[in-house]
N, C-alpha and C positions, 0 to 999 in steps of 0.2 A: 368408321374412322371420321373425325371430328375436320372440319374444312381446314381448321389452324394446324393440323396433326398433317392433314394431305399437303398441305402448302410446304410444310418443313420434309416431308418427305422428296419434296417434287426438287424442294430447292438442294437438298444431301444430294441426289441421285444424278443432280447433272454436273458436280463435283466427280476428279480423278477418282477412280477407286483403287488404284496403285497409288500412292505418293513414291516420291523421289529416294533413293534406298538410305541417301544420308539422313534423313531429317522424320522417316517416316512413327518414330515415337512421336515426336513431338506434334507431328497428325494428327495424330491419335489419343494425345492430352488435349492438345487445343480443341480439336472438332469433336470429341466423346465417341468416334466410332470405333471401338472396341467390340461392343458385341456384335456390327453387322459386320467385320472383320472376321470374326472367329467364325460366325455361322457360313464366311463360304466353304467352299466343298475343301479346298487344299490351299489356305490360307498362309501366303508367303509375308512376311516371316510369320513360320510356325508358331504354336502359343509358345512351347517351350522356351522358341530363343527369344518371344516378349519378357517372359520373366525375367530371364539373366538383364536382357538390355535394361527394362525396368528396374531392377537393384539394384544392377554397376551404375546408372545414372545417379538413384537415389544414393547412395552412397559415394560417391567423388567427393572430394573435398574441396574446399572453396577455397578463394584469394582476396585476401580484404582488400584496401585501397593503398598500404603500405606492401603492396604484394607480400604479406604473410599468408601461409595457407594454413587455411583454420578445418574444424571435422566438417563434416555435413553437416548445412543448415538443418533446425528443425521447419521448415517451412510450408507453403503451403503446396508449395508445385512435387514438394521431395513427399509427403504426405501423401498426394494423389499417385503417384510413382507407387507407391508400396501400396498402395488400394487397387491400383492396377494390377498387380503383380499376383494380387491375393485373388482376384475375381477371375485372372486367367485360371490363376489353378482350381477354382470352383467350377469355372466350365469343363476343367477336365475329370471333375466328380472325385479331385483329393485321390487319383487313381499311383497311391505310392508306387507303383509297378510303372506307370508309364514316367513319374517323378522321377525317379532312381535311376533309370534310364538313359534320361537324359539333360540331367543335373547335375554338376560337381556338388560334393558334399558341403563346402563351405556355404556355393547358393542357397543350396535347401536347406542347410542350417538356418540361412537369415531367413526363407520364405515360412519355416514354421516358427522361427521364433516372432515373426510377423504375429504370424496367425495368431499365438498366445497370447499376445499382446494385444490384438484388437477383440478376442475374446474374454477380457477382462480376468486373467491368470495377474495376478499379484507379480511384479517384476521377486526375483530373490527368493522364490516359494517354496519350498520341496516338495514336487508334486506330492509324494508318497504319503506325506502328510495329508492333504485334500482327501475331502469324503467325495467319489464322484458319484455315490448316489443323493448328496443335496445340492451340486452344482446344478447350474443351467445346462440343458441337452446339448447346446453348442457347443458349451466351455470344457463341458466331457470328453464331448469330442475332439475338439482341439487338444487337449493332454493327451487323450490316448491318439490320436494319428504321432506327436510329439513322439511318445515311447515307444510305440510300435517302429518309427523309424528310428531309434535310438541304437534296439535292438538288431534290426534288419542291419545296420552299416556296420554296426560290429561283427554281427556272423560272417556279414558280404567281403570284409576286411581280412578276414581268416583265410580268403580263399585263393589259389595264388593265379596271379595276375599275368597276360599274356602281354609281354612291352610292344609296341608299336614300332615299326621300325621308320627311324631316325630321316628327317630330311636334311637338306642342306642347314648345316650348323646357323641358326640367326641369334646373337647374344639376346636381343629384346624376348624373344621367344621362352630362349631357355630362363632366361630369368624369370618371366612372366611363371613360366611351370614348375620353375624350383621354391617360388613362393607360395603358388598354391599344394604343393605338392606337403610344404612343411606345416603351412595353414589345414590341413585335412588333417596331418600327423597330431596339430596341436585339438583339436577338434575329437579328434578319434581319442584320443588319451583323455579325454575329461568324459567323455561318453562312457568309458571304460570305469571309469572310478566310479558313474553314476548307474551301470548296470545293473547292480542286486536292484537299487531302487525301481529301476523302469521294469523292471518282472516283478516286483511288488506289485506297481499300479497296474498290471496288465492281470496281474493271477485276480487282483480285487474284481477289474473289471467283469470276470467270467461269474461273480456273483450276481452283478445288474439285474433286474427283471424290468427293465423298462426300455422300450425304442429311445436312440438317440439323433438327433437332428446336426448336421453337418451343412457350413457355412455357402450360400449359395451368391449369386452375382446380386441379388434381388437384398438378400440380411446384409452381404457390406456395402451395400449403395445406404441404406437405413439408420448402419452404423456409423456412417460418414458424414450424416446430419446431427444438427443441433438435438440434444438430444432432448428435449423437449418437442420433437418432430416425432418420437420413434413410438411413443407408448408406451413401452417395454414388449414391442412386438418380437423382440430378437429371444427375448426370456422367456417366449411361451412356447407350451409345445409344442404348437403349430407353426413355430419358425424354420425355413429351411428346408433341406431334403430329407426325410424321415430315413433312419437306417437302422432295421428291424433289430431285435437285440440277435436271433439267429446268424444273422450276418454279421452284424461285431464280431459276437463271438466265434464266429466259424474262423475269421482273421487274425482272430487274439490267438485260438490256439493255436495255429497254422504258425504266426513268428514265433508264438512261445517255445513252439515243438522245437525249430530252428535251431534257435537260443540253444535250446536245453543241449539239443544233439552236440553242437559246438563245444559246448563246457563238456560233455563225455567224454571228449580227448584225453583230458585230467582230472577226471571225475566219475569211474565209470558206473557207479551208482545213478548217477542224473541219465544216464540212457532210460533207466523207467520213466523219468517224466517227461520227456521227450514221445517215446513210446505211447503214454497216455496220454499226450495231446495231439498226434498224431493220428491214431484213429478216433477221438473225440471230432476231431476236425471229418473225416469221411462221414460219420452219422449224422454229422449239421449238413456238408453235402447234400446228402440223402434225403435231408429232409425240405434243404432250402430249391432242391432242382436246379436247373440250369438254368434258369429265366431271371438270377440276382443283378440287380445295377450294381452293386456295391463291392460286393465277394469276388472277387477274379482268383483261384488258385491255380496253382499247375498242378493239376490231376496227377499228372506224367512222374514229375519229380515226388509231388507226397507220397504213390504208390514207393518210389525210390527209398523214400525215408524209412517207410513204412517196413517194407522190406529189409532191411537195416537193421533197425531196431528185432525185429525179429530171430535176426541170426545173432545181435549182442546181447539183446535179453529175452532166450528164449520162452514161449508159453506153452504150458501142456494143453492148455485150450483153443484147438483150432481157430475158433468164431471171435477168438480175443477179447470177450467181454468179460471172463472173469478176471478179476485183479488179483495178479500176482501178489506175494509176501513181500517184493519190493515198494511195488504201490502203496499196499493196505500200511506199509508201515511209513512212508514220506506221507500220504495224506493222517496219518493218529501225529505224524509230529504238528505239521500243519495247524492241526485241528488243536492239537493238546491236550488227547487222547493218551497216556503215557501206559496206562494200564492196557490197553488192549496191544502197547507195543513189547509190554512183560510176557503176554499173552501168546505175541506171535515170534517169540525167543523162547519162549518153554517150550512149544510144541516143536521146535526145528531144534529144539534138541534132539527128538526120534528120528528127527525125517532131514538132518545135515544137508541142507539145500543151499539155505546163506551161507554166503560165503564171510569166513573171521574178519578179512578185512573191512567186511561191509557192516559189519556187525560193532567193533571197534572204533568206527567213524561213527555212528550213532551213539555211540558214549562217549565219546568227545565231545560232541554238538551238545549235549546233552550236561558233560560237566562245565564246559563253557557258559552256558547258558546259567546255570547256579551261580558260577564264580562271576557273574554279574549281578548278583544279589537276589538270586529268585532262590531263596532258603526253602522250600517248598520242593525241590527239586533234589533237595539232597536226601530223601528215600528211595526216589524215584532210581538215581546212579546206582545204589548199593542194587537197589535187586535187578536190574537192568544188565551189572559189576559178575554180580552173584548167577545172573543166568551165562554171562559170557565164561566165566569162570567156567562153571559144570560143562557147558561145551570142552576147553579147553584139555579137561581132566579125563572126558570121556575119548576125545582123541592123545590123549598122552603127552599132554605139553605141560608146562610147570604154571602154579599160580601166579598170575598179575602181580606186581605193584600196588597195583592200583585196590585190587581185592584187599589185601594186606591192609593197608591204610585205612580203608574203609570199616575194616573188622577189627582194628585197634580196640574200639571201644562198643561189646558186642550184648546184645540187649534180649529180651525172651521173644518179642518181634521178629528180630532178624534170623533170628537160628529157625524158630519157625518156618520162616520163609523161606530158606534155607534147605529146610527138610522137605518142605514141598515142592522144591525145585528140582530133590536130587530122585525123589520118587518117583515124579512124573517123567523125567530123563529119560529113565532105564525102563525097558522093557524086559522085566528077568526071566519072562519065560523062553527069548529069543537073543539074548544078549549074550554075546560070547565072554568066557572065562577071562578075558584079560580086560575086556571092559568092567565087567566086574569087579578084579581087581584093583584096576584103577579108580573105583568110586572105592570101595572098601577101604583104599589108603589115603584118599582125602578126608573120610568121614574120621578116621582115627589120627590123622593129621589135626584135626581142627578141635579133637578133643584136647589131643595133647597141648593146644595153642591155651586150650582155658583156663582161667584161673578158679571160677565160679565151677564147685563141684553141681551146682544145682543145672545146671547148662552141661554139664557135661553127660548128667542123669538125662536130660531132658532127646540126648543125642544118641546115648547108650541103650536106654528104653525103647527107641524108633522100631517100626517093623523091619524098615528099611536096612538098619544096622543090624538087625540080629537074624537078617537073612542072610547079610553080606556077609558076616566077621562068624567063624565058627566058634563055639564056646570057649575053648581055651583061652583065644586069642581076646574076645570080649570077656574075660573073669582076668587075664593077666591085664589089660587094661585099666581096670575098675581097679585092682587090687593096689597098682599103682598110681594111681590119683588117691584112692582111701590114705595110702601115707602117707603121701607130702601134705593134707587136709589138715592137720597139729597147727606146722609151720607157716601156711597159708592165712588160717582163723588168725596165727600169731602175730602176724607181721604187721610192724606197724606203716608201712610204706603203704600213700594210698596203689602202687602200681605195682605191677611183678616185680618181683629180686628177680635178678638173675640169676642168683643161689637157688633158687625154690621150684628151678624146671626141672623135670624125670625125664630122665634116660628112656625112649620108647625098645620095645622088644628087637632082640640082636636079626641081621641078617648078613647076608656077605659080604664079607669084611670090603670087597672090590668096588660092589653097589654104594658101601658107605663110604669111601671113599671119593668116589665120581660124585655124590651129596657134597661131602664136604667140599671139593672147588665148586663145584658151583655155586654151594649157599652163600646169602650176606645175610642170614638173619642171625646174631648174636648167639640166640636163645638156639635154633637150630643147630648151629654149628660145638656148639656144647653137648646137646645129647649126643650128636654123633662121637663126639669122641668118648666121651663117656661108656660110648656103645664098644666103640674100637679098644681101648684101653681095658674093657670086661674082657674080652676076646682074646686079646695077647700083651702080655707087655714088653715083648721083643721089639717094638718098633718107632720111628722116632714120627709121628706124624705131623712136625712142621716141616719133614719133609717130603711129603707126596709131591707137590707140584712145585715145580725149578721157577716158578712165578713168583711166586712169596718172595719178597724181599725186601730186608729190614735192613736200616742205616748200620754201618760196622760198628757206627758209636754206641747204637744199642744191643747188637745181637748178642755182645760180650755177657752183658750183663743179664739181657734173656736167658739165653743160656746155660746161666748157674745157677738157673733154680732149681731147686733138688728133687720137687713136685715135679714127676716126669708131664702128668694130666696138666696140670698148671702151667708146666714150660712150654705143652704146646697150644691152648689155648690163646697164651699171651702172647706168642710168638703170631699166630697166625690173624686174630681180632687183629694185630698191628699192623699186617702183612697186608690183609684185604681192606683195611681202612685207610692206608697209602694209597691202594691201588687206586681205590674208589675216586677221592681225593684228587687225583693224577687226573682221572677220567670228569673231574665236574658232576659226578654223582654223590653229590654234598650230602642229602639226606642219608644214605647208607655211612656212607663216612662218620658221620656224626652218631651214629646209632650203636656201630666198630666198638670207636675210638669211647664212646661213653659205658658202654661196657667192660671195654678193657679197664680205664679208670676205676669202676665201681671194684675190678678182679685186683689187681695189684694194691688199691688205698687198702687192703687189709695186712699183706705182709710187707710189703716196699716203698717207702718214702720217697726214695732217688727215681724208680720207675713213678712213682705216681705224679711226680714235679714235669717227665718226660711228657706225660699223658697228656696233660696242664699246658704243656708247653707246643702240643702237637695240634692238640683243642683251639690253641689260641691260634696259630697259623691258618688251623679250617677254617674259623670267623671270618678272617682277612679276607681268605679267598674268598668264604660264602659273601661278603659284603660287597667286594670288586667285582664279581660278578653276577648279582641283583644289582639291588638298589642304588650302590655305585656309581654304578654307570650312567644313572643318570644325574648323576651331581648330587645324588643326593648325601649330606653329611652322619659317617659311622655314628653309634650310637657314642655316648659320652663315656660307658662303661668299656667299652671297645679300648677304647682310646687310652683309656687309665692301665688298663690290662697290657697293653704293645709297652706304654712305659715301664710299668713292671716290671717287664721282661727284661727291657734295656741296661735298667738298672739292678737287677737282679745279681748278687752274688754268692752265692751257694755251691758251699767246695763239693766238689765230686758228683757232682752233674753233669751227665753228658750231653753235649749242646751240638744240635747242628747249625751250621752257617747260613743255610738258607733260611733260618728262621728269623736270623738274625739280619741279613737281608733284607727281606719282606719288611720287617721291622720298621727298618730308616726308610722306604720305599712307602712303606705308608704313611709315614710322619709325614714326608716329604710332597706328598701326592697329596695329604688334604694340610700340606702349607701349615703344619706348627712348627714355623721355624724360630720363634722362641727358643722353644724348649730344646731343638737341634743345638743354637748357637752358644745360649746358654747355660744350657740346665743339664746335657749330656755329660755324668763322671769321666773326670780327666782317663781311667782305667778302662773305659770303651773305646774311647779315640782312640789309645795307643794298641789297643788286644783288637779293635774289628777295623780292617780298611775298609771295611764295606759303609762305614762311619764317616771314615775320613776324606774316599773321594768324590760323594757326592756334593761333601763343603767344600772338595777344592774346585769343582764344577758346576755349581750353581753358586750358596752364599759367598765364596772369596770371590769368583765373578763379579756375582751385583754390589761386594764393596767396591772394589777398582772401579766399575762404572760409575758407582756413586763419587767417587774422588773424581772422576775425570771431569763430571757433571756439575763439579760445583764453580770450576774453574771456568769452563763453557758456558758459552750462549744458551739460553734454552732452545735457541736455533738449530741449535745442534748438538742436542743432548741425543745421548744413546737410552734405549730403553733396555730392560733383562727384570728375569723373575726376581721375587723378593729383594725389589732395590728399595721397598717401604720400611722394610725394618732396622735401617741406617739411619742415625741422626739425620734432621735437612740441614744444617748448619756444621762446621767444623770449625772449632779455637783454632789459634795458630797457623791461619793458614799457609802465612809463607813458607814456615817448615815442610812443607808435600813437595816433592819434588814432580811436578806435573809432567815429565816428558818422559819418566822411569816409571808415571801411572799406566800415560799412552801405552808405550811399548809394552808393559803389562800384559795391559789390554789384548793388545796383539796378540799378542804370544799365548794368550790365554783362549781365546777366539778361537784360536787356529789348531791349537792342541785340541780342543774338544769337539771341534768338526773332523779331528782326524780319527776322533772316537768314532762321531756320530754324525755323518754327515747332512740327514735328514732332519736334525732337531730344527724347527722351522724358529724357537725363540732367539737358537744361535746364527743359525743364519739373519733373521734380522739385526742382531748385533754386529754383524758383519756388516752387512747393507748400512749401516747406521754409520760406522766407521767410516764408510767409505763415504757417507754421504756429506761428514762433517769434515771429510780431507780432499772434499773438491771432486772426487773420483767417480762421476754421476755414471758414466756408463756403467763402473764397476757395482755400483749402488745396485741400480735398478737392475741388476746381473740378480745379485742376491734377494732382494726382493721379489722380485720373478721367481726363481727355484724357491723361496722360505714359502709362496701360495701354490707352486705346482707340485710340491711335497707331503701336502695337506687337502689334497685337491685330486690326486689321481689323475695327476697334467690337467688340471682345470676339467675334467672330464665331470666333476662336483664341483658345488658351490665350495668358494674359499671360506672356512669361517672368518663372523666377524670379527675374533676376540685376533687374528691374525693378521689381516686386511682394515685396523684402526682406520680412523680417518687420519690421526698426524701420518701412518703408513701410505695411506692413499695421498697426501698431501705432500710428503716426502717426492713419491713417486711422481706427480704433478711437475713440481719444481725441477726437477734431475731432467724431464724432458721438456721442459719450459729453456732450462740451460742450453739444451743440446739442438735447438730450436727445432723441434717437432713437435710444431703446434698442435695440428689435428690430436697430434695424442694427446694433451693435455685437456684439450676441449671432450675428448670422449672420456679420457680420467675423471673429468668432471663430475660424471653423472655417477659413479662408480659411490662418493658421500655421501651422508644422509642424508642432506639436503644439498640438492645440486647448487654447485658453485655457478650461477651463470654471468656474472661479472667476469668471473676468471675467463670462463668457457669462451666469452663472446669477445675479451680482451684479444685473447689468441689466436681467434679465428680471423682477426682485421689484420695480425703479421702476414707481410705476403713472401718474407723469405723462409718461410718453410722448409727444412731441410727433408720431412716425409711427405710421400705420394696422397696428398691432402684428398683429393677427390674420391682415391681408393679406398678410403678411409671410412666414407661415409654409409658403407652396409652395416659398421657396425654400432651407428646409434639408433637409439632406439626413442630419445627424447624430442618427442616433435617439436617444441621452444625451439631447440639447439637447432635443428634441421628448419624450421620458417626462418630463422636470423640467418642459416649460410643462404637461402634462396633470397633473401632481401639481398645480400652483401655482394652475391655473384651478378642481381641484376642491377644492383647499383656500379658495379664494377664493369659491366658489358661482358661477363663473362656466360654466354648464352651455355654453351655445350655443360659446364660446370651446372647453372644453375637445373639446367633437364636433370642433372640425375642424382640432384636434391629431391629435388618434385617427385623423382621417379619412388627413390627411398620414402617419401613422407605418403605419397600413396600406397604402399605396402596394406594388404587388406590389415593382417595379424595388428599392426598398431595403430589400426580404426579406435578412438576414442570410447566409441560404444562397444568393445567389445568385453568378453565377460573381465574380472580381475586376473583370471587363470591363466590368462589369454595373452594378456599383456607381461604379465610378470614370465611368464615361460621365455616369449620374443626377448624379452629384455636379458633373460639369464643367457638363453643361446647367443646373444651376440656378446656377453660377456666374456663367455667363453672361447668364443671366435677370436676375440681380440687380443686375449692374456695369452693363447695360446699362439698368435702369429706374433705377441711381443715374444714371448719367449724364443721362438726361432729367431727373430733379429740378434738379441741379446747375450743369448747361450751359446 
């Protein structure tokens, strides 16, 4: 030791080594003894509670010289605070076990996001994005410690919590924990939406091949200098505490396992991967010994998991090394491996181990993943489709959907595939007679589905089929495709007629019957009757099932047709294509109802107008409920067709009312009220109400308001839908009798909330009323219910097309009158851009008739909150201005905090507020 080194020793050492317990951070900034602090044996206060103190310091907000309190300095003393903070937890070797412990989450949020930040992590990055095999070893490790606790708080969150029992009530207290308590809540919920990501960057991690280095007291002293001091000593690989890749990794799997188990609750497929990092994690154990710095697990519990997993995903292999059919197929998707996951679907055709459900989710993931644009993938579903299917058929379930669909359009590949799927299935030397069967009738199923005789050869000729089907039954087959083959070559449709399908061979009448309810294939539901009416012609078969049911206005006319096969055909396509329809299963609907059209446009005109007129109603619905919904506008063709209809006059067509409905409902819903007000034949208004009273409840509405409006201030204009397609000017004015507009009004108001009392534009016209006849409490009555109606009692944001600013501005004013300032000044902030003239005007009224002080948890604008603490202490209002301070210290609306963060504080106190306005008001 250097004499200048002894001398500063000699001179620290006869210095306290306790400081005083108030002051003793700022010790420990000022003097730098931090590290001979930490290195004694039971060092009061502990590191832990250095960090929190170190944070909350760094973190207080300031008071300028106008006593406004502004965020946290960036400075140089709050700088060393957060270096401090950082170097504590490197002396504890970044041990998350001991962090977690004894940290609230909101700390150790800031203490790694510290850390990311002085690791040179891009502020805004997605980690998942970063490649961490070309990061620096530190900066690696700082994201994955990041993610690893991401994970760990969300599992540890899942887990239920033993409450503490209660001391003597202290408000400071309680408020202190119900802030942190919702700061963790808001914390926990962004971690949650960022989960898939942080098991991205942890699965990447287990590919590393290299040691990575974690941040030691020695790299953030280095980093804290000029960095022209540093070298790029921090970026090399000899910076820091080296931490072997075994040891990462033994920790990655260990949370990953966590992770995984957790989501098995509702996923019980993710139990394999869980399971496979589970004992992944004991073989690094094993290899890394008991002698790790790094690796701390609990033996105790993994053995727990481990055993777990074992009873929810059993292994036939004692030693757990080989990888189950659940594994091999999560790591081929992983991988993108898709053939060996056809692979391991063929063979559990023999050996039914997976389970449908699991198997089902894999083609889902799987058509998702196409319907993002990965075209390359659409072979991949069909024989993936095609092997689920053969499962299916061999336990005696009915073809997919999805099969169907995919087999629309079927090719010499597919069938191929097909045949070799249905081969390797069955085992015929061992396969009992009704499994066979069941392959037997799909194989001649899928003939009869074809249009292409050469595909049908190609199915017919199989070894497969001519083991299964005995001769008779494969020559009446073939002999029945050879004739429709004329008709087929003949047709000029590039697609099947529905003329041109064959009746498949007869069987009990009972069986074909239990076929027909269940089917919605068109073509299907034809042969069977086809089959039924060979059989007997005693029997009326649109009446099997008491379901079927057609409007009275049509079944009349169904019913006289002379074609017994025909009447019930037409009857029944009609029957199940309502049903469907009813149900939101548009696609079959549509498939019904286009069928029936194609059956009827050859003998009936009246039925084919019906069909026309049933087609055009599916659109409606298929539009309002797709693409609709999200604003977006029918096609132009849509729209031409609904008028069509409106204006359609055609004797002896039977029309039902609800189509007629929908109709104006649609017009009405994408606002062509033109053509409502003017363009609708006088002969609709007078024959449909369904015409006439949506104009006496919305357009005769928005005229009166427009007459009331033109008289009125625009101060106190009322607003209502479609008041744009009204002149803005009126001739003649003095002819309106303005106070028979008023009462109009009223009367009209009133009537249609006794319709509808929820309609939020009527209620605002109310509110509006009242807001221009002085009646402010009554106003902001109705403004309140027109956003808690829309709202789920403000349980949801209010939309904004409901919540205007002139609404919000209204509502301002109404309690600007009633002199409830505070609320005006928290209305404020509610516009797109805060009013703070208004806000700060209000807040200097000191006759307030609302409990101003109580008021103040629900702002969230710090401006707003430094001017009441300037105003209270320019006032001597001491108690007042504490618990401004205390509100503006709130961690959740730290200026640094993420956007998520801020905007969530801001929405829950929105809600806090419109919902205790509402209890005043209502």
């Amino acid at each position: 030791m250097s004499a200048e080194a002894a001398d500063r020793e000699a001179a620290t050492s006869s210095r306290p080594c306790t400081p005083p317990q108030t002051c003793w951070f700022e010790f420990l900034l000022e003097e730098s003894l931090l590290e001979k602090h930490l290195r004694k044996p039971c060092p009061d206060p502990a590191p832990v509670q250095l960090i929190v103190q170190f944070l909350e310091q760094a973190s207080k907000p300031s008071v300028n010289e106008q006593n406004q309190v502004q965020p946290p300095p960036d400075n140089k003393r709050n700088r060393i605070l957060k270096l401090l903070a950082l170097k504590v937890a490197a002396h504890l070797k970044w041990d998350l076990d001991i962090l977690e412990k004894s940290l609230s989450v909101p700390v150790l949020n800031m203490l790694l996001n510290e850390l990311l930040c002085i690791s040179k992590v891009p502020p805004g990055t997605k980690h998942v994005d970063m490649d961490l095999a070309t990061l620096p070893p530190t900066t690696a490790m700082a994201v994955l410690l990041y993610n690893r606790w991401a994970i760990r708080t969300i599992v540890q969150s899942s887990f239920p919590v033993k409450q503490a029992k209660p001391g003597p009530p202290q408000l400071s207290v309680m408020n202190q924990m119900q802030q942190e308590k919702e700061l963790t809540e808001n914390i926990l919920k962004v971690l949650k939406e960022q989960a898939a990501d942080s098991i991205l960057v942890l699965e990447a991690a287990l590919k590393l091949n290299k040691d990575l280095y974690v941040h030691t007291m020695r790299t953030l002293d280095l980093l804290a200098m000029e960095p022209g001091m540093v070298n790029g000593e921090t970026e090399s690989s000899a910076a820091g505490l080296k931490v072997k890749t075994e040891e990462m990794q033994c920790q990655v799997c260990y949370d990953l396992g966590a992770a995984y188990f957790q989501q098995g609750s509702t996923n019980s497929a993710v139990y394999e991967n869980a399971r496979e990092k589970f004992f992944r994690t004991k073989e690094l154990i094993a290899e890394i010994g008991s002698l790790s710095l790094h690796c701390t697990i609990d033996e105790k519990r993994l053995a727990g998991y481990c055993q777990a997993c074992d009873v929810l995903v059993p292994s036939s292999d004692s030693t757990s090394q080989q990888l189950t059919p659940y594994s091999q197929v999560h790591i081929c998707l992983r991988s993108g491996n898709y053939q060996e996951v056809i692979q391991i679907f063929t063979e559990d055709n023999l050996t039914l181990s997976l389970p449908v459900q699991f198997r089902q989710s894999v083609l889902r993931e799987l058509f998702k993943k196409a319907q993002q644009g990965n075209e390359a993938l659409d072979e991949i579903c069909f024989k993936v489709c095609a092997c689920n299917t053969v499962r299916d058929i061999l336990e005696g379930r009915t073809i997919s959907v999805q099969f169907n669909q995919l087999f629309l359009r079927p090719n010499k590949e597919k069938i191929d595939f097909l045949l070799e799927v249905c081969s390797r299935s069955v085992n015929l030397e061992k396969a009992s007679e009704s499994l066979k069967g069941n392959m037997a009738a799909f194989l001649k199923n899928v003939c009869l589905g074809l249009e292409d005789l050469q595909y049908v050869f190609m199915i017919s000729s199989h070894e497969l089929f001519i083991t299964l089907l005995k001769d008779e039954e494969r020559k009446l087959l073939v002999d029945q495709m050879r004739k429709r083959s004329p008709r087929v070559n003949l047709c000029i449709k590039p697609v099947t007629s529905f003329y041109d399908i064959p009746a498949s061979a007869s069987v009990n009448i009972g069986q074909l019957e239990h076929q027909l309810i269940l089917s919605v294939d068109p073509w299907r539901i034809r042969q069977i009757l086809i089959e039924l009416h060979g059989m007997t012609s005693e029997r009326q078969f649109w009446t099997v099932s008491n379901k079927w049911e057609v409007p009275s206005v049509y079944s009349g006319v169904i019913l006289g047709i002379k074609d017994n096969l025909t009447r019930d055909l037409v009857y029944i396509l009609m029957a199940k294509g309502l049903h469907c329809s009813t149900v939101k299963d548009f696609s079959h609907a549509k498939q019904l109802f286009a069928a029936c059209l194609e059956l009827v446009t050859e003998f009936s005109p009246k039925l084919r107008q019906v069909m026309l007129n049933e087609m055009l109603l599916l659109d409606i619905h298929t539009h309002e409920a797709g693409t609709g919904q999200a604003g977006e506008r029918p096609p132009s063709d849509l729209i031409s067709r609904v008028r069509g209809y409106l204006e359609m006059r055609l004797p002896d067509i039977p029309l039902r009312q609800v189509i007629a409905e929908e109709c104006v409902a649609f017009m009405l819903n994408w606002r062509e009220n033109e053509y409502l007000t003017l363009q609708v034949p006088a002969f609709l208004l007078q024959s449909n109400p369904y015409v006439k009273e949506p104009l006496v409840l919305t357009i005769i509405l928005s005229l009166f308001v427009k007459l009331h409006n033109v008289r009125e201030d625009i101060v106190n204009d009322i607003t209502a839908e479609h008041i744009s397609i009204w002149p803005s000017s009126i001739p003649n004015l003095q002819s309106v009798d303005f106070e028979a507009v008023a009462i109009t009004v009223k009367e009209l108001v009133r009537y249609t909330l006794s319709i509808n009392p929820n309609n939020h534009s009527w209620l605002i016209i109310q509110a509006d009323i009242y807001f221009a006849t002085n009646q402010y409490s009554a106003a902001l009555h109705y403004y309140l219910q027109a956003g808690a109606v829309c709202s789920d009692f403000f349980n949801k944001a209010v939309p904004p097309d409901v919540y205007t600013d002139q609404v919000i501005k209204r509502m301002i004013k109404c309690c600007s009158l009633l002199n409830c300032h505070t609320q005006v000044a928290i209305l404020c902030q509610f516009l797109r851009e805060i009013d703070y003239k208004t806000a700060f005007k209000s807040l200097q009224e000191q006759n307030s008739h609302d409990a101003m002080d109580s008021y103040y948890d629900y702002i969230w604008d710090v401006t707003i909150l430094e001017y009441l603490t300037y105003l209270h202490h320019k006032r001597g209002e001491t108690d007042k201005r504490q618990i401004a301070i205390k509100a503006i210290g709130q961690t959740e609306l730290n200026a640094s905090n993420p956007e998520e963060v801020l905007q969530l504080a801001a929405q829950r106190r929105k809600k806090k507020f419109l919902q205790a306005m509402a209890k005043l008001y209502f």
